[in-house]
N, C-alpha and C positions, 0 to 999 in steps of 0.2 A: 504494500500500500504506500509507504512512504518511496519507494523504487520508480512507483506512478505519478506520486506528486511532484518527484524531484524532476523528472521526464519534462511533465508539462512546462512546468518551469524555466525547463530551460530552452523549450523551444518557443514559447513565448519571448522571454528577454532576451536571445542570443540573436545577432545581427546576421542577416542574409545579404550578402551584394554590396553594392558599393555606392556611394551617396556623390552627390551632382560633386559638391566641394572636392571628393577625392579623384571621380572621374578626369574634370577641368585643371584639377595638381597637376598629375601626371602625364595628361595632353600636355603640357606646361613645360613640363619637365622634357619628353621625350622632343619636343620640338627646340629647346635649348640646345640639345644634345643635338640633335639633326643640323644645325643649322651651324654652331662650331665645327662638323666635320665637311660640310659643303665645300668651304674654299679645298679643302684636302683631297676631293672627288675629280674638280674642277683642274688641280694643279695636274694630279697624278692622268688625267687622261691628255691633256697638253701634253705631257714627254712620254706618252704613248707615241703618240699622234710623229712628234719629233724622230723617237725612236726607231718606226717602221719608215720615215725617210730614210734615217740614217741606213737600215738594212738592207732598203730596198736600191737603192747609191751603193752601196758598197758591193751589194750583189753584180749589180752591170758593171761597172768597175773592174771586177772580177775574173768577169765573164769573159770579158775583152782581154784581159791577161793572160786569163788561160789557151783562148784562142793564139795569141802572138806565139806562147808556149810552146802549145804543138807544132804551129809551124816553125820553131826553131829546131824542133830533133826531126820532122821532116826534111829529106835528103830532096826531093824537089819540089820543095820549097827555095825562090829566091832570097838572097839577103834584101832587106828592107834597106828603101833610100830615107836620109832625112827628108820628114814629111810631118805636117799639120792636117788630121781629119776631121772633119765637123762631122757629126752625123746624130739620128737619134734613135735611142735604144732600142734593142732588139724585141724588148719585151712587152713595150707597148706602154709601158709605167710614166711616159712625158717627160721621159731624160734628154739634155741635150749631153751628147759624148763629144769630147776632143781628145784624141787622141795625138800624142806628140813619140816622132821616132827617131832618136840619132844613134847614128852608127858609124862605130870607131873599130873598125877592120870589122873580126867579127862579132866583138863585142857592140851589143845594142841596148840601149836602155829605150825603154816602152815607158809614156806615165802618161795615165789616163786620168781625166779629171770630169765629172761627173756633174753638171748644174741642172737647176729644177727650175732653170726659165731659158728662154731663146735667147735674152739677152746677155746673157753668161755673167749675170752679176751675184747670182746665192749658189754659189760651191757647197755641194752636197757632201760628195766625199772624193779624194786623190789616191791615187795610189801608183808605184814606180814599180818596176820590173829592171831587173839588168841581167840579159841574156847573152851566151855564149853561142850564136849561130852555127850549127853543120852544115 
């Protein structure tokens, strides 16, 4: 009997759920939170954005390296004249390629330099090669 009364008791006085004030807290609170980490969301996808430049430059860069490469252990392959190429990348990504060739007997240095407009003023990425021509 007393096991029944203490029952009712306590499902009468014991609180259910959450009241407007606590609800409105914690909207409160969690939008504080949200809004401190915003510029950090904002930052962190900018040098995403940066970063698949940079790999995506680096890759055609690359590409064209590895190309000179092969045709240096190629037996008919000619030696390369000093040359300036203009061209744009192979891969369709909006690269302008300049490729630079001098050649000192058969030593060659390749350096490809890689921009992300026509007008060749934002250099993406560079890179040099010095090959020993067959």
């Amino acid at each position: 009997m007393i096991g029944e009364k203490l029952k009712k008791y306590i499902v009468y006085n014991s609180k259910s759920g959450l009241t407007l004030v606590e609800v409105m807290v914690s909207i409160m609170i969690l939008s504080v939170i949200v809004v401190a980490f915003f510029p950090l969301f904002s930052y962190t996808s900018r040098i995403v954005r940066k970063s698949e430049t940079l790999v995506d430059a680096s890759y055609v860069a690359q590409s064209v390296l590895e190309e000179y490469y092969r045709m240096s252990k190629d037996e008919d392959s000619a030696l390369p004249a000093d040359s300036v190429t203009i061209s744009d990348d192979a891969f369709g990504k909006g690269y302008r390629v300049v490729t630079q060739t001098i050649a000192d007997g058969k030593l060659v240095k390749v350096r490809v330099k890689v921009f992300s407009d026509e007008t060749e003023k934002l250099l993406e990425s560079q890179m040099e090669l010095h090959l020993i021509w067959h």
